[in-house]
C-alpha positions in Angstrom: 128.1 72.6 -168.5 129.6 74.3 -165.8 128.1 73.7 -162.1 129.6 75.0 -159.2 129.6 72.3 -155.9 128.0 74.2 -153.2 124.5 73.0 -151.8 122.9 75.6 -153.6 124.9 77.8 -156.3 124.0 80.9 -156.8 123.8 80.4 -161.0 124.5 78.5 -164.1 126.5 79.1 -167.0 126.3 77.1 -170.1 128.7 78.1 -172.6 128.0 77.6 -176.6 129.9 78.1 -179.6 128.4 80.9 -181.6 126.4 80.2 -184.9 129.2 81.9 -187.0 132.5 80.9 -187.3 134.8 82.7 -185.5 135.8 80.1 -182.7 133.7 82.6 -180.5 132.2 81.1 -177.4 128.7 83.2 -175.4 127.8 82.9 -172.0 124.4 82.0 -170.7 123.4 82.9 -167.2 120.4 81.0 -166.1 119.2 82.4 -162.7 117.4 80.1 -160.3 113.6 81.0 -159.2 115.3 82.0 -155.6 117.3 84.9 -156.6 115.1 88.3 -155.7 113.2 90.2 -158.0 112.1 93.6 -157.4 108.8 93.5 -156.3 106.1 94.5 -158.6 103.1 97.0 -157.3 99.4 95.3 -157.3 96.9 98.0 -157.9 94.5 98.8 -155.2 91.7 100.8 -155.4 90.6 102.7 -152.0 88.1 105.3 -150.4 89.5 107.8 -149.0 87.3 110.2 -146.9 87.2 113.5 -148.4 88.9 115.1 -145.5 92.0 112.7 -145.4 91.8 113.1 -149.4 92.5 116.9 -148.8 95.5 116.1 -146.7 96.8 113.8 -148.7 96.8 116.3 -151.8 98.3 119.2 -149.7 101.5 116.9 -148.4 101.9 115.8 -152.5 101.9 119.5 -153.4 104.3 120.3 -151.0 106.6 117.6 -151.0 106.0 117.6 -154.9 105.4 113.5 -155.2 102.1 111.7 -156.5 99.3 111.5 -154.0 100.0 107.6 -154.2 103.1 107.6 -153.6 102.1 109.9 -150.1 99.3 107.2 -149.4 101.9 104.8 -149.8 104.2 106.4 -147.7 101.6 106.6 -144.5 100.6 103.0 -145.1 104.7 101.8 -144.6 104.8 104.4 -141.9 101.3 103.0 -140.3 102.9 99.6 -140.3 106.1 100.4 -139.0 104.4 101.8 -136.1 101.9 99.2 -135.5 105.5 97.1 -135.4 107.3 99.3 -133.2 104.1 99.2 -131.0 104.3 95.3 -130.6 107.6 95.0 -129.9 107.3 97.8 -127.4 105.0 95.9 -125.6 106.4 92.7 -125.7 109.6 94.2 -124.2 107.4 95.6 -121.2 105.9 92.2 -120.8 109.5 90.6 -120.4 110.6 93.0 -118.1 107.4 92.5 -116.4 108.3 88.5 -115.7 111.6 89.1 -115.2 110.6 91.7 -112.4 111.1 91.2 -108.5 109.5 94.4 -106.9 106.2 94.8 -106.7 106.4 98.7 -107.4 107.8 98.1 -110.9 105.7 95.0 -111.6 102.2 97.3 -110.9 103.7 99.7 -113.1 104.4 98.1 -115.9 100.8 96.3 -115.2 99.5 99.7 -115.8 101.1 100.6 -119.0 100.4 97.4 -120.7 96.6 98.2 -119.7 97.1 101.7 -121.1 98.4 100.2 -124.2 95.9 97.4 -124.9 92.8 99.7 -123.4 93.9 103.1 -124.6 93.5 105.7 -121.4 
């Protein structure tokens, strides 16, 4: 059995002679539980209002996809935004403590309240 010495090899390989006899030797790769698999979808059922439904139909008509895949597509796009949001504000808060004029530092005041309270 082959091992390789790094702290964590990326694979075995144990090598056996073949059943018949022609001297022929196969390889088995043995993959560890830490190498990525593809992800595999869990179904979810939802309620969609029967406005949104409509909308959601209309884009998978005209981009011709499944209505999943669309409702799909605006859930990764509603969470990239949420993300994109955060770091936003985090961002304004640093610049905020890192701030020496009181000008900026009421300004930036008021655009964290107008992102945490809406306008």
């Amino acid at each position: 059995m082959f091992q390789s010495r790094d702290a964590s090899p990326p694979l075995r390989i144990r090598l056996r002679k073949s059943g018949r006899d022609f001297g022929a030797f196969w390889c088995v790769v043995v993959y560890y539980n830490a190498m990525t698999r593809l992800e595999r979808p869990i179904r979810q059922s939802i309620s969609l209002p029967h406005r949104i439904a409509r909308h959601v139909h209309a884009i998978a008509r005209t981009r011709k996809i499944s209505a999943n895949r669309v409702v799909v597509d605006l859930i990764e796009a509603g969470i990239e935004a949420r993300e994109a949001e955060k770091r936003r504000f985090f961002a304004l808060a640093d610049r905020m403590a890192e701030s020496d004029d009181p000008v900026e530092r009421q300004g930036i005041k008021e655009e964290l309240a107008r992102m945490t309270f809406g306008d």
